[in-house]
Backbone as CSV, one residue per row, in Angstrom:
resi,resn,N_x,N_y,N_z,CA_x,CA_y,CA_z,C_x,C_y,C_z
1,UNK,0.856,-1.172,0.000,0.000,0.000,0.000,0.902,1.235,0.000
2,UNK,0.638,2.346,-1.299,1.403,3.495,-1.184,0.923,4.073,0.448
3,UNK,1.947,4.911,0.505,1.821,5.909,1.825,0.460,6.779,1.617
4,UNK,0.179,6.981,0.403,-0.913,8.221,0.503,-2.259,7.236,0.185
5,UNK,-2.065,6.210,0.123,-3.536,5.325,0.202,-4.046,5.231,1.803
6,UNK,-2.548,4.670,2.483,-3.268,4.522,4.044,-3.498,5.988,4.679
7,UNK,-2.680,7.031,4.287,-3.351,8.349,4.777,-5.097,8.451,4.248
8,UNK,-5.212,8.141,2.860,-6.397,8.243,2.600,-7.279,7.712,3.476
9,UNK,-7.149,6.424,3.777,-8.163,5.806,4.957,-8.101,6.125,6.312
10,UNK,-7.227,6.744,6.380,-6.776,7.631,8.021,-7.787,8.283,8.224
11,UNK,-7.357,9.407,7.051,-8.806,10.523,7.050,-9.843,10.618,7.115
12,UNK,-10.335,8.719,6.326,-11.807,8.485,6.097,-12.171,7.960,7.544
13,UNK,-11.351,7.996,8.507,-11.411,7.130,9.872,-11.082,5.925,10.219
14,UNK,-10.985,5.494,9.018,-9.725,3.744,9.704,-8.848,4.795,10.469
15,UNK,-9.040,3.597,11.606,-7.322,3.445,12.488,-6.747,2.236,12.372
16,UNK,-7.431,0.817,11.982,-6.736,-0.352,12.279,-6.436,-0.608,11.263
17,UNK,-5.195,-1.267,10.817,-4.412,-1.449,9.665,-3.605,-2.785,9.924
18,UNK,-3.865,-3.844,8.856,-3.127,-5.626,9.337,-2.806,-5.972,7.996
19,UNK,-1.541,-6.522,8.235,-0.900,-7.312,7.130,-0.705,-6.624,6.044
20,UNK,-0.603,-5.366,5.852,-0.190,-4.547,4.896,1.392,-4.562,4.973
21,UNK,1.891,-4.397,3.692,3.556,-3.496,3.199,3.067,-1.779,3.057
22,UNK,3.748,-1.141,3.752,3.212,0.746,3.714,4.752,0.903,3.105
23,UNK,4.645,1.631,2.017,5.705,2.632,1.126,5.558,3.578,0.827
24,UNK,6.371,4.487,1.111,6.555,6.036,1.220,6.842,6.445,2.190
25,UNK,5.771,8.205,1.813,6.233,9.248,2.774,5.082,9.992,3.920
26,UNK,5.345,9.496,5.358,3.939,10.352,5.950,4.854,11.538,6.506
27,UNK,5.785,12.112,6.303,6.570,13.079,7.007,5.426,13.941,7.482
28,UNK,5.384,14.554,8.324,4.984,15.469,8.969,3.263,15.228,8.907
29,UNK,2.905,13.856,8.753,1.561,13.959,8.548,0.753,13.130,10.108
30,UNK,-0.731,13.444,10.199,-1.344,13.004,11.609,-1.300,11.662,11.467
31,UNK,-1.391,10.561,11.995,-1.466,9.160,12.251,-2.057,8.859,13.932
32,UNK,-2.206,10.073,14.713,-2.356,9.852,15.623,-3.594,8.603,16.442
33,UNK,-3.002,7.663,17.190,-4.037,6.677,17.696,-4.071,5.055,16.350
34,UNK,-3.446,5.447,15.266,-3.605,4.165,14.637,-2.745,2.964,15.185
35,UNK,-3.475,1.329,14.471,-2.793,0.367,14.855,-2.623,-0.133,13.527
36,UNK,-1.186,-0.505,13.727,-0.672,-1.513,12.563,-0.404,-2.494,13.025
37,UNK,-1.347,-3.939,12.878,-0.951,-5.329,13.351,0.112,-5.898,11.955
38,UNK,0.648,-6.550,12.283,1.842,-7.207,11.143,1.415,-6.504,9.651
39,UNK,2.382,-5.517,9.835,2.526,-4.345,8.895,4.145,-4.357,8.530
40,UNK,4.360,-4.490,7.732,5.814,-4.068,6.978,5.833,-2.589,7.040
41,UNK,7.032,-1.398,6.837,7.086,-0.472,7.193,8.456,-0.124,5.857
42,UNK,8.534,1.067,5.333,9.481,1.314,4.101,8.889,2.768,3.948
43,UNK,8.862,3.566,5.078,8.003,4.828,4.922,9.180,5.823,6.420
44,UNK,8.830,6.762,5.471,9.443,8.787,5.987,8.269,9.224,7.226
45,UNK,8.724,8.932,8.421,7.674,9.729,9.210,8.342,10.426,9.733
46,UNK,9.679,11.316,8.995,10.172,12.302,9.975,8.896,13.592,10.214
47,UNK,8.616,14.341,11.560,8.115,14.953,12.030,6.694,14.632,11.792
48,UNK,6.074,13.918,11.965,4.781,12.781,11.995,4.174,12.966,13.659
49,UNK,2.853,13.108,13.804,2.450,12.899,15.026,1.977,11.468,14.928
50,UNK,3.063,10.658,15.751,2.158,9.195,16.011,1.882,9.132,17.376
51,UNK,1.516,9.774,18.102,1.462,9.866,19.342,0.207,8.529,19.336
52,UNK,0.433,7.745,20.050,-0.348,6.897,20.681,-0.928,5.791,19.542
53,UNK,0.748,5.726,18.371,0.068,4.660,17.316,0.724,3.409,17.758
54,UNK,0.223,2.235,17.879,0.870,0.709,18.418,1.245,-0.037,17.128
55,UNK,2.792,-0.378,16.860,3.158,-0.771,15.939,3.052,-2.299,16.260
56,UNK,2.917,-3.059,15.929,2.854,-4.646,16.394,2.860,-5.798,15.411
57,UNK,3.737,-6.645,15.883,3.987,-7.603,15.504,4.553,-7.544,14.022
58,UNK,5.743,-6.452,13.222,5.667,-6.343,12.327,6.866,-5.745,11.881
59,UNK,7.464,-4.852,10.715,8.938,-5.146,10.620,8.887,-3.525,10.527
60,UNK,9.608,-3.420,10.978,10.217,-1.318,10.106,11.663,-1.321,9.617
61,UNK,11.369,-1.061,7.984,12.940,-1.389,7.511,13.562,-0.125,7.037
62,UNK,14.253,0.794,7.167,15.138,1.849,6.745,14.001,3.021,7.060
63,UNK,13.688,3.102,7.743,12.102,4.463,8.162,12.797,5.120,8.942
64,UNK,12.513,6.609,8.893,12.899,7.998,9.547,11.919,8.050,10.403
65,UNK,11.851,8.114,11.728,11.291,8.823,12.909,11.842,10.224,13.281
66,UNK,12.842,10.755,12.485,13.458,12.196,13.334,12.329,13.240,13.992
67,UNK,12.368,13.749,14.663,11.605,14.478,14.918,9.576,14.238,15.238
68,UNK,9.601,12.991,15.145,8.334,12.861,14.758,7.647,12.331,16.279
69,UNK,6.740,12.725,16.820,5.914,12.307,18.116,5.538,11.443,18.115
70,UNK,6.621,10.716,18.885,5.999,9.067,19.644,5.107,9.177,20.988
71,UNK,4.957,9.825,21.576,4.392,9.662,22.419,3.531,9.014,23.049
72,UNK,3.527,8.179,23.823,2.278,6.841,24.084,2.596,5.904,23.199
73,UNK,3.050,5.849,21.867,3.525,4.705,21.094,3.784,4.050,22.009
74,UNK,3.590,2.692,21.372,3.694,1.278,21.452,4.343,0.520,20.036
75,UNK,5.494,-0.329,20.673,6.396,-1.199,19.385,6.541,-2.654,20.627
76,UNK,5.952,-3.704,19.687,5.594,-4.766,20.983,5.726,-5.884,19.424
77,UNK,6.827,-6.772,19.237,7.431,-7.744,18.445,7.737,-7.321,16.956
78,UNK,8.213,-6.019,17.162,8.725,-6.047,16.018,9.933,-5.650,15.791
79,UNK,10.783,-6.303,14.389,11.949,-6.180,13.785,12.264,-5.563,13.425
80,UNK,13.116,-4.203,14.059,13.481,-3.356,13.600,14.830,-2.865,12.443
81,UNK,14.985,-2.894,11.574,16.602,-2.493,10.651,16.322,-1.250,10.306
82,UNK,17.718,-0.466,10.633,17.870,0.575,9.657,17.671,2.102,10.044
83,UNK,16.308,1.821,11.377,15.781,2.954,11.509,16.352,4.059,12.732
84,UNK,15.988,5.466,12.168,16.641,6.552,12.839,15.631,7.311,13.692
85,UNK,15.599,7.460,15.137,14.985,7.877,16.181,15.163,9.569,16.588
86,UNK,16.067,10.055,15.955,16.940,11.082,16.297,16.278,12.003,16.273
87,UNK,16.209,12.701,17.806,14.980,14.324,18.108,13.999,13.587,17.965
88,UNK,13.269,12.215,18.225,11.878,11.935,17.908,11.400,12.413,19.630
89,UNK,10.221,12.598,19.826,9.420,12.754,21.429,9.401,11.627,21.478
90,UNK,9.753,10.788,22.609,9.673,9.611,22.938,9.383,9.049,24.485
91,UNK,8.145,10.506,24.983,7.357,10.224,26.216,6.656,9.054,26.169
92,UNK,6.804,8.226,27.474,5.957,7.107,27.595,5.879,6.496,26.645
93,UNK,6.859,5.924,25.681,6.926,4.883,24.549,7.094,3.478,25.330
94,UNK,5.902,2.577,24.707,6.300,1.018,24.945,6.815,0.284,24.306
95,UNK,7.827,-0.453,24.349,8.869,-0.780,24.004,9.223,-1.938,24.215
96,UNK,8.471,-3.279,23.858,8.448,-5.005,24.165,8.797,-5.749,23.145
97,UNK,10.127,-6.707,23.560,10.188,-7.440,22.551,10.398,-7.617,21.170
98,UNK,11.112,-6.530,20.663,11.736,-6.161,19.266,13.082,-5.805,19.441
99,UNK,13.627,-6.373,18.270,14.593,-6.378,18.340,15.144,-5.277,16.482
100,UNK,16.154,-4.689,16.930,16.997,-3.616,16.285,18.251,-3.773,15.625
101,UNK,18.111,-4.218,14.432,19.610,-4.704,13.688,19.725,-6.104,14.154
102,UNK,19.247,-6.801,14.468,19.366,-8.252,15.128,19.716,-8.119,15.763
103,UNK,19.235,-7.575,16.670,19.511,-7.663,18.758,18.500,-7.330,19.379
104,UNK,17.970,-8.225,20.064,17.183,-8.150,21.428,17.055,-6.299,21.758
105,UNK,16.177,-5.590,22.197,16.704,-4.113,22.405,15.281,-4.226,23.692
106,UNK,15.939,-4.119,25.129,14.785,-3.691,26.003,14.314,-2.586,26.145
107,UNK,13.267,-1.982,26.765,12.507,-0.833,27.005,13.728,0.030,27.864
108,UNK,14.636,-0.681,28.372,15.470,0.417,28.966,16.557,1.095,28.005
109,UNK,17.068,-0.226,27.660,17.642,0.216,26.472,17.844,0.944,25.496
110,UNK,16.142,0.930,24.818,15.512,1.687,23.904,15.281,3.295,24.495
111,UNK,14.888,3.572,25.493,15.086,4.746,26.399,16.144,5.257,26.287
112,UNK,17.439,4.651,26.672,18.898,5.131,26.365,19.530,5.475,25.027
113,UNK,19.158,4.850,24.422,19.871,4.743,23.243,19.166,4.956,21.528
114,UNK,17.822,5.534,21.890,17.138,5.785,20.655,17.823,6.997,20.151
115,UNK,18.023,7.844,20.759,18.148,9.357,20.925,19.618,8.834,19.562
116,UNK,20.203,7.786,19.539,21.208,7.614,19.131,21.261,7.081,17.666
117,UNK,20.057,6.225,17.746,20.173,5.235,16.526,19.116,6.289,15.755
């Protein structure tokens, strides 16, 4: 699914989103409150409000978070490669069970060290 199809259904009021591939760009666009159950990920959300979107069970491969509001997010089994956290808001992010470049990465961890990757 291009990036500007699932914005399209954003708008129309879907929030729940499963088993999709998402490609592109939501840079700076609302997503706020959506769920992606086993969703592939190949998408730009630098400066993106995802405040309170639950990524789950699903992969994010080379995706920009810079700047973009995690807040309340949730990432709970998924495989992370590639991706850059840098200046994202990352209040109260949950953080279970995914792993980052092929490594295990805990919620403390991920706290420490997003700011980095």
């Amino acid at each position: 699914m291009k990036a500007s199809e699932l914005l399209g259904h954003y708008q129309e009021g879907v929030r729940q989103f499963g088993g999709q591939h998402i490609v592109g760009s939501l840079a700076g666009e609302n997503l706020e409150g959506a769920v992606f159950n086993q969703c592939s990920f190949l998408v730009d959300f630098k400066g993106a409000n995802l405040k309170g979107v639950q990524f789950l069970k699903g992969n994010i491969k080379s995706c920009d978070f810079t700047d973009a509001d995690l807040t309340n997010a949730k990432f709970e089994y998924m495989t992370i490669e590639k991706a850059t956290f840098r200046g994202a808001k990352s209040n109260d992010v949950y953080f279970r069970e995914n792993t980052i470049n092929g490594e295990y990465v805990s919620q403390e961890e991920f706290d420490t060290r997003h700011r980095y990757l």
